[in-house]
C-alpha positions in Angstrom: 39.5 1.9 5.5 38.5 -0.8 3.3 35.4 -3.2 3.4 36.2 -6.5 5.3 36.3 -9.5 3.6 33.5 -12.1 4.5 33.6 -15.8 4.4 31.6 -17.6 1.3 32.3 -18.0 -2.2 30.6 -14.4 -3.0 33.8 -12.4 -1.3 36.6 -15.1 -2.0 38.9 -14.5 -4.8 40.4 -17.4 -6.7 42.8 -17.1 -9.4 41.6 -16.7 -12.9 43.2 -18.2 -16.1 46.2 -16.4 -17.3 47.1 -18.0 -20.2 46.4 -15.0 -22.8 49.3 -12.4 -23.0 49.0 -9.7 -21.2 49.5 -6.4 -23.0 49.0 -3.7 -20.3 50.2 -5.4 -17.0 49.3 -2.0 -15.2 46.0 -2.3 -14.9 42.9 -2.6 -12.7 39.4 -4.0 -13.0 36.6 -2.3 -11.0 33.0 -3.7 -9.9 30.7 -0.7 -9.4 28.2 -1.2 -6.7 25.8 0.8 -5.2 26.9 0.4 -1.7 30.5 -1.3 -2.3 33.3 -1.4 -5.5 35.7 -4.3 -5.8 38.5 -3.6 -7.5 41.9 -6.2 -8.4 45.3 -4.7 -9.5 48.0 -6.2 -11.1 49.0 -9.4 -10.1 51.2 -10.1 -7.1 54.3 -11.7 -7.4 53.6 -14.7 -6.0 50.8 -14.6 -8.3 47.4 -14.4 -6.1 44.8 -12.3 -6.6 45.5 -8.6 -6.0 41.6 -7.9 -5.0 40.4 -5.2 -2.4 37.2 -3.6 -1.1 36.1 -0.2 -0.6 33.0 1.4 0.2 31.4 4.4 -1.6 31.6 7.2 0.4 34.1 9.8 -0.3 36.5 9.0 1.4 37.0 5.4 0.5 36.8 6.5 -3.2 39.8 8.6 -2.1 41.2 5.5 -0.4 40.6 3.6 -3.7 42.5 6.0 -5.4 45.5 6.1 -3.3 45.3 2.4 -3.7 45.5 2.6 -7.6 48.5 5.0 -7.2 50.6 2.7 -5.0 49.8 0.0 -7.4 51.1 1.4 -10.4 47.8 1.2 -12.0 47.6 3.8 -15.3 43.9 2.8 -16.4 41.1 1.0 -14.9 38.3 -0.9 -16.7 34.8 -0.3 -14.7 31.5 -1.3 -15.8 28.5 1.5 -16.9 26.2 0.4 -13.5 24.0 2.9 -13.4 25.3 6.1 -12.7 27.2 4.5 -9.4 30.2 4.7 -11.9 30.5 8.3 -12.2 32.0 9.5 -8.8 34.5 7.5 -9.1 35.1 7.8 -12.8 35.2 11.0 -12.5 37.6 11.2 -9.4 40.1 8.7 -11.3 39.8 11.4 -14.4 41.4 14.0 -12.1 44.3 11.6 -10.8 45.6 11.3 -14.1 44.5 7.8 -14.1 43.1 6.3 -17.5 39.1 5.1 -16.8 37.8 3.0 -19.6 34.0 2.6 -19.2 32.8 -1.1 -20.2 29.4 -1.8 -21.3 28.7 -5.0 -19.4 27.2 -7.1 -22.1 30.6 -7.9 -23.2 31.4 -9.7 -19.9 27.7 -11.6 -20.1 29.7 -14.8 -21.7 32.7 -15.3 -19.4 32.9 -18.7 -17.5 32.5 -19.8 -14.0 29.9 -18.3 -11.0 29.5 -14.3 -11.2 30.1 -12.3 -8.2 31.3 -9.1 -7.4 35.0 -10.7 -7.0 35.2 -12.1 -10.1 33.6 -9.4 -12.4 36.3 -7.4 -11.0 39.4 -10.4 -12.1 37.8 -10.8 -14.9 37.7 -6.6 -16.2 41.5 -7.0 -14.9 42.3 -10.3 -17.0 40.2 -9.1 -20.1 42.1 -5.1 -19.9 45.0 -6.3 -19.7 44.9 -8.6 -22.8 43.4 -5.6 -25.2 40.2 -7.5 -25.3 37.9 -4.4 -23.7 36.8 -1.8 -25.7 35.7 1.7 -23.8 32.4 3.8 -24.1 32.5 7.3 -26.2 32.5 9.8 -23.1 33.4 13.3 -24.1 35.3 16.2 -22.7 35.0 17.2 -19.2 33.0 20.6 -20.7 31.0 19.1 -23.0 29.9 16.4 -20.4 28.8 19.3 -18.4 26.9 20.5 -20.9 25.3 17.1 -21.3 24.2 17.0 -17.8 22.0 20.6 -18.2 21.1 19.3 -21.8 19.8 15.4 -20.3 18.1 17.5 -17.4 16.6 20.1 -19.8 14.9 17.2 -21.9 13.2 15.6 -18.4 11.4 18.7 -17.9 10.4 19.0 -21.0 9.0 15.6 -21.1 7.3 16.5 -17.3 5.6 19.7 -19.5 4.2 17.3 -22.3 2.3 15.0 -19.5 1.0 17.9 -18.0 -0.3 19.3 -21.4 -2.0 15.3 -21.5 -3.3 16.2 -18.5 -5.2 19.4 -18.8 -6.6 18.2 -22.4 -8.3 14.8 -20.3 -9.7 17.2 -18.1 -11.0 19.4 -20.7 -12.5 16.5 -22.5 -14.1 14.8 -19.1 -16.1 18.2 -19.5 -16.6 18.2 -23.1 -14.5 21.6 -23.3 -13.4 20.7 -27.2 -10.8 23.3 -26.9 -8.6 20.9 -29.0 -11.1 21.1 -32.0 -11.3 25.0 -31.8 -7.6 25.2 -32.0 -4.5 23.7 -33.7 -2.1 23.5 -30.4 -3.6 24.0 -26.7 -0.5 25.2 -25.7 -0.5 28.2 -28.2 -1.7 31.8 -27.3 -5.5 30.7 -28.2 -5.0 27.7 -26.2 -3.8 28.7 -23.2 -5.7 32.0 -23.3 -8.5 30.2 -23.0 -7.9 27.6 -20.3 -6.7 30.7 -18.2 -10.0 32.0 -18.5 -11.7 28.9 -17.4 -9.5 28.3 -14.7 -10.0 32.1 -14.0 -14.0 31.3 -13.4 -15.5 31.8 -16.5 -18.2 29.7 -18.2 -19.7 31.8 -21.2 -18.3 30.2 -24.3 -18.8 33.3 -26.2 -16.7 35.1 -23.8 -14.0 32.0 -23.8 -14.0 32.9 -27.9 -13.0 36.6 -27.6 -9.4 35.3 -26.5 -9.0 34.2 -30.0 -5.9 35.4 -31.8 -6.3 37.1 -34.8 -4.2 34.6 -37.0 -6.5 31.8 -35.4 -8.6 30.6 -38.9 -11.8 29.6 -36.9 -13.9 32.7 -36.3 -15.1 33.9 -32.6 -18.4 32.2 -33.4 -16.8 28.8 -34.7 -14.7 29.1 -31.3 -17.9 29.3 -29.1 -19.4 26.0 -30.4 -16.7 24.1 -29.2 -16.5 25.9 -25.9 -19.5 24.5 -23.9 -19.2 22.0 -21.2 -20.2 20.4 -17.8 -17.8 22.2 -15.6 -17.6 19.4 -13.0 -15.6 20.8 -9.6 -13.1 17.4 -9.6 -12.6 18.2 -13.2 -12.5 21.7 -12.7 -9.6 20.9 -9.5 -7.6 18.6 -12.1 -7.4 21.2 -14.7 -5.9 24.0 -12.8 -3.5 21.2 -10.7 -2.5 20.1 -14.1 -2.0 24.4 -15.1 0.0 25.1 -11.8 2.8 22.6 -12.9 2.8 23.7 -16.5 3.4 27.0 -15.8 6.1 25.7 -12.7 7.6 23.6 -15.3 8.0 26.6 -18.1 9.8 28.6 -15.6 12.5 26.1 -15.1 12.4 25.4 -18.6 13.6 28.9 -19.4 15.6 28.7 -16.5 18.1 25.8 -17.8 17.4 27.2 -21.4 19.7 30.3 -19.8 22.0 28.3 -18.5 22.6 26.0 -21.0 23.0 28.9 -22.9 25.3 30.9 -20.8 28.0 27.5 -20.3 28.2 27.9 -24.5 28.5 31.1 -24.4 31.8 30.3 -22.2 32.8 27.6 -24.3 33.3 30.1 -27.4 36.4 31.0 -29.0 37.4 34.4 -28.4 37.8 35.3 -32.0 34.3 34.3 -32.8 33.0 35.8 -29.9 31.6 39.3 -31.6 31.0 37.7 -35.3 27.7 37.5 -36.7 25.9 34.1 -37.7 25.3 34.1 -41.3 22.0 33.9 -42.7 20.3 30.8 -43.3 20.1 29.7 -47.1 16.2 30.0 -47.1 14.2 32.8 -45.7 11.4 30.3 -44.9 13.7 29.0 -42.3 14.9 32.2 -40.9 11.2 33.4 -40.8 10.8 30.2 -38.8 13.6 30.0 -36.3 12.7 33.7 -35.4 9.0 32.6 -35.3 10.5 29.8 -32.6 12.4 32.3 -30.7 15.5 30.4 -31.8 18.0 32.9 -32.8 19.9 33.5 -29.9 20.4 30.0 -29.8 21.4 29.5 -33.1 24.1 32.5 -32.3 25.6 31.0 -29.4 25.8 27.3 -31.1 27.3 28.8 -34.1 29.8 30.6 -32.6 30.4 27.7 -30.5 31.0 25.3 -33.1 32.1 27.1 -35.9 29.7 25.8 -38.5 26.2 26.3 -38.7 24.0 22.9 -38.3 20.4 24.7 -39.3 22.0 25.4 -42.4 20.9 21.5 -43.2 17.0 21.0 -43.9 15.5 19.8 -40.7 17.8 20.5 -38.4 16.2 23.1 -35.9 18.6 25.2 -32.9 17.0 22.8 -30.9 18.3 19.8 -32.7 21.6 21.4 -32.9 21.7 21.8 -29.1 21.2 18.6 -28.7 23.9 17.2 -31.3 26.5 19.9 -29.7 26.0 19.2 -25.8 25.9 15.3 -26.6 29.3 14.8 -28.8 30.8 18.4 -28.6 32.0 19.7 -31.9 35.1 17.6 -32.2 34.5 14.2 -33.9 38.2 13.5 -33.8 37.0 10.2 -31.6 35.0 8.9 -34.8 38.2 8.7 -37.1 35.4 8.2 -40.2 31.9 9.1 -40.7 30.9 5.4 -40.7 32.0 5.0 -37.1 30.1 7.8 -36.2 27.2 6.3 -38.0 27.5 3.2 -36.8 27.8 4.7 -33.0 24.5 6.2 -33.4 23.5 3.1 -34.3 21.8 4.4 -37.6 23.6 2.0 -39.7 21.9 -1.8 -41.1 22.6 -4.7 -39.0 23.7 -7.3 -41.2 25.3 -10.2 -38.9 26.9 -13.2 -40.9 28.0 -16.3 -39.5 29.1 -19.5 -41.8 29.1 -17.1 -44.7 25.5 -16.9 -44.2 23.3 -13.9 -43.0 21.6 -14.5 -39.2 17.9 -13.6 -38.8 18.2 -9.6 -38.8 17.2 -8.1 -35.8 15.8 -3.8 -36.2 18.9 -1.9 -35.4 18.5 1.5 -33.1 16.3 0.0 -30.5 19.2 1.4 -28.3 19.8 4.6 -30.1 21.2 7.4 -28.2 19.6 10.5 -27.9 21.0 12.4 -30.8 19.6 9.3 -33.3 16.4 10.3 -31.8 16.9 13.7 -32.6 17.4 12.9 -36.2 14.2 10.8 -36.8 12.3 13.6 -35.7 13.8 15.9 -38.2 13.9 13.2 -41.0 9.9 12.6 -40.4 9.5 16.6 -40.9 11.2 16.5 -44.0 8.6 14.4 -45.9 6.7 17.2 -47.2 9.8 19.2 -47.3 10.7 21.0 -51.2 14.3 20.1 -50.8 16.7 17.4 -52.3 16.8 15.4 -48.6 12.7 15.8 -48.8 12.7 14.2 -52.3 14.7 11.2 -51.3 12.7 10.7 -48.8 9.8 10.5 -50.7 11.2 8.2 -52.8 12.5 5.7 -50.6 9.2 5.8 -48.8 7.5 5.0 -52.2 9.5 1.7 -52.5 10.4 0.8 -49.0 8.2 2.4 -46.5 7.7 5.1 -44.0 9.9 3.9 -41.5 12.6 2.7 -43.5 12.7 6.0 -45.2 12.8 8.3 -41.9 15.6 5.6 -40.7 17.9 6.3 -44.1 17.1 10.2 -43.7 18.7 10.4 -40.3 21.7 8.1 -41.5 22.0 10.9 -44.3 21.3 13.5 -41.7 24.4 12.6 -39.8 26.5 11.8 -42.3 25.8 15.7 -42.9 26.5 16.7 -39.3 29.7 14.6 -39.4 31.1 16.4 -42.3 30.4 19.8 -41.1 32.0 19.5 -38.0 34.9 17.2 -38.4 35.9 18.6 -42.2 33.7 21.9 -41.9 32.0 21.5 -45.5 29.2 23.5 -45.7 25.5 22.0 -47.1 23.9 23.7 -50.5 20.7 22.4 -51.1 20.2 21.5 -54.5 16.6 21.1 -54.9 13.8 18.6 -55.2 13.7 19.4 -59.1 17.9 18.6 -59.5 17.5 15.8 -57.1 14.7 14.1 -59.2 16.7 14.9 -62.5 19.8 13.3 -60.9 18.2 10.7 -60.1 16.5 10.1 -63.2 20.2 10.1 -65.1 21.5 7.6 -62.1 18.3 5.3 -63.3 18.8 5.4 -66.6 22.4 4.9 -66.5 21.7 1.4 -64.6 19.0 0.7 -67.1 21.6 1.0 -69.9 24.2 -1.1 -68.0 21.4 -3.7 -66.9 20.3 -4.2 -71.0 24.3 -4.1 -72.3 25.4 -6.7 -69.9 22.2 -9.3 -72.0 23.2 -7.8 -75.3 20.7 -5.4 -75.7 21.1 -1.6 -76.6 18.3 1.2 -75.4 17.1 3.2 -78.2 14.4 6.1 -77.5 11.6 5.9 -78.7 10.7 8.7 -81.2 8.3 11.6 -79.8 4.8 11.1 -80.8 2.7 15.1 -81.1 
């Protein structure tokens, strides 16, 4: 049963300009609503608009469907409205029928009043001429994946606030538990606001949860641990416990889960292999320190290649890079695409031959660009060739420029792996500098020849 049409402009469909050639006749334009989709079909013969209503229950999505199929319709161009589009893109997906997801800036510029009726002519009109281009939405597993992975990252951002939480209380008391440890969430850490929540108020006491690897001796510990123990305080601190402990449960709930969907995403002949060992011990040391290495497994026999193989790229990162794109990249036919979709790339605009006022680029990054700025910003201590050119282009350009040009090099890295499977050698910091040193002097003796000049060393003084 569809909606009925109303009276008023809002609901009335007029016809829309149709001089551009159409190059897909059979093909359909959908408004997502929350409460109602418009959608218009090819045109009629006597050339009206083809434009119907349906609600966005169930049933009417089935009803939509049917509709499509007695139309002829073999792809449909919908706009990303929140996640209202998903149902339905997901039951045109099983149908056979082609969905193209729109982002809906590109219909922001198209004449006349905006309603409902017309977005929907107009995604018609504009599909059928070739002039929309769809979203990047992957496989039907990996957007399963995606959905645990998203999920997973919510709760994890849910356990960060409550850690923000406890440490306000503890400081409304003048507990300085984050001056007696590195991490409050670390076995000192959380040792110790056990105990307090637990009842007990001795600060020497508090100390003798120290860890042994903790640097700060029992006595140092103490000093910090004194405080007002206020009963609202007191009432935050253990609310603010409860749903960190809650919240670490269901973290290593989805964890397993996520986990076990891989697991049945592997190919059968790399089911029983072993991962090979990372290039550099330190990492291994760290990944097993991390409690990464079953994850590291499962990802690497997932994928095929190993991502934590390239310097700052932790399990976790590679979880996040797998479940988000999969490990096919055939939809990025060239590393710059894939760049440029993560939108880690420079925005240079030009119009009239001349460059437009540059605006940051990767305010709207995805989540795996995100991903990569945090392991580009560990790599600035980092003894590696990716830690050296860091370095260097934070010497001449910044800190920020230099952790945006790390993550571009950082997926240019991933991209390779997975689409070509090239594997990354590190080189080093010292045969990165010396490289670059013979790059630099090879552009100083081009520089000096092109104004007639020839570089000649100077002799070595004792």
């Amino acid at each position: 049963m569809t909606v009925p049409k109303t009276k008023g402009s809002r609901t009335k469909a007029t016809p829309l300009p149709t001089s551009l050639p159409a190059i897909r006749p059979l093909v359909a334009g959908l408004d997502v609503g929350s409460s109602e989709h418009w959608i218009c079909g090819p045109a009629r013969a006597d050339g009206q608009p083809n434009v119907r209503g349906f609600g966005t229950t169930t049933d009417q999505l089935q009803a939509l469907a049917d509709w499509l199929a007695e139309q002829g319709v073999e792809s449909v161009a919908m706009e990303s409205t929140s996640v209202y589009w998903i149902p339905i893109y997901e039951l045109l997906e099983s149908r056979g029928i082609e969905a193209l997801l729109v982002n809906a800036r590109q219909l922001h510029n198209v004449p006349g009043r905006k309603t409902d009726v017309t977005d929907c002519q107009w995604l018609q009109l504009l599909h059928s001429c070739g002039l929309l281009r769809g979203s990047f939405r992957p496989s039907e597993a990996i957007t399963r994946l995606r959905a645990l992975q998203r999920q997973l990252a919510n709760l994890v951002a849910e356990r960060t606030r409550c850690v923000q939480w406890m440490q306000k209380a503890l400081d409304q008391m003048n507990v300085q538990v984050h001056r007696a440890v590195t991490d409050l969430t670390g076995t000192t850490g959380l040792a110790i606001v056990r105990a307090i929540v637990g009842g007990e108020r001795d600060p020497a006491r508090l100390a003798l949860h120290r860890d042994y690897r903790c640097r700060k001796s029992a006595a140092e510990i103490a000093r910090y641990l004194t405080g007002t123990w206020r009963d609202e305080h007191l009432f935050n601190l253990t609310s603010a416990l409860r749903l960190f402990d809650a919240l670490e449960a269901e973290i290593a709930a989805y964890d397993a889960q996520l986990l076990t969907a891989v697991e049945s995403l592997q190919p059968p002949d790399r089911q029983a292999d072993p991962v090979p060992p990372p290039p550099h011990p330190a990492k291994e040391k760290a990944i097993k320190a991390r409690g990464e290495q079953q994850a590291r497994t499962t990802l690497w026999r997932f994928a095929g290649v190993d991502l934590t193989r390239i310097d700052g790229i932790s399990a976790g990162a590679a979880q996040v890079v797998l479940t988000e794109v999969g490990p096919d990249l055939a939809a990025f036919p060239s590393e710059d695409q894939f760049v440029s979709w993560l939108r880690l790339c420079p925005r240079t605009p030009i119009s009239g031959g001349k460059p437009l006022k540059k605006r940051r680029n990767g305010l709207g990054a995805n989540r795996i660009a995100g991903v990569l700025r945090m392991a580009a910003t560990s790599l600035q201590r980092s003894k590696t060739a990716l830690g050296a050119a860091f370095r260097r282009i934070a010497r001449h350009k910044g800190g920020a420029v230099a952790v945006f040009a790390t993550a571009r090099q950082l997926a240019q890295l991933i991209y390779r792996m997975l689409r070509y499977g090239h594997d990354y050698v590190d080189i080093g910091e010292q045969a990165y500098d010396q490289r670059f040193l013979v790059r630099r002097f090879a552009a100083l003796t081009e520089s000096a020849r092109s104004l007639g000049y020839t570089l000649v060393p100077t002799a070595a003084t004792e």
